[in-house]
N, C-alpha and C positions, 0 to 999 in steps of 0.2 A: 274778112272775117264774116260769120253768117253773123245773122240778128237773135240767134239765139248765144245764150250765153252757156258758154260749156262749165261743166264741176270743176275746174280748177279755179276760175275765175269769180266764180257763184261761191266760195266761201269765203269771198272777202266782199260780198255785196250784205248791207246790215239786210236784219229780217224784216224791219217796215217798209221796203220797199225799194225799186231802184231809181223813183225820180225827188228821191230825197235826197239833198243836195246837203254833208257835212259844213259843221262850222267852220268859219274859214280861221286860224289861228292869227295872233297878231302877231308882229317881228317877224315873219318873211322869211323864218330859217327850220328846218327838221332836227329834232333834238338827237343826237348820236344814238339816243335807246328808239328812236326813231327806224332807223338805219337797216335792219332786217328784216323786219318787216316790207318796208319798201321794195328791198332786195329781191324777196318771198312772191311778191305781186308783182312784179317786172318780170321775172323768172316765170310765173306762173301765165303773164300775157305773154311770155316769149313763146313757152311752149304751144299754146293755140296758133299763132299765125300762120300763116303759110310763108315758107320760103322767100316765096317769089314778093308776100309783101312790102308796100314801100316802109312799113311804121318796126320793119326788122331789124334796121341799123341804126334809129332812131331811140329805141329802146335797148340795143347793145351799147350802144353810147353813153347812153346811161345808167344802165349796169356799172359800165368801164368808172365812169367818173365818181360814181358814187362810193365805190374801191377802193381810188382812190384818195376819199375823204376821209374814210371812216374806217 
């Protein structure tokens, strides 16, 4: 992936910046109203990669499992 960040992925970056690093939740789990979102951003870094990258079965992966949680 290039260093710049393409429109699909730039509207889930907040507007203050992109080395601001969200709060980190406590419990360790994503809330089911969670779940589309997620989906939405995985989706959205699937369609930027290239094919050939290695981080393209990695994030289908988790597409897949995440489907099957929720």
């Amino acid at each position: 992936m290039s260093d710049t960040i393409k429109p699909a992925i730039a509207d889930y970056v907040p507007s203050h910046g992109l080395h601001s690093q969200p709060k980190e939740a406590r419990g360790g789990a994503f809330a089911p109203a969670d779940m589309p979102l997620i989906k939405d951003a995985l989706y959205a870094l699937l369609k930027t990669l290239d094919e050939g990258d290695e981080r393209v079965s990695s994030v289908a992966n988790l597409l897949h499992r995440i489907g099957r949680i929720s």
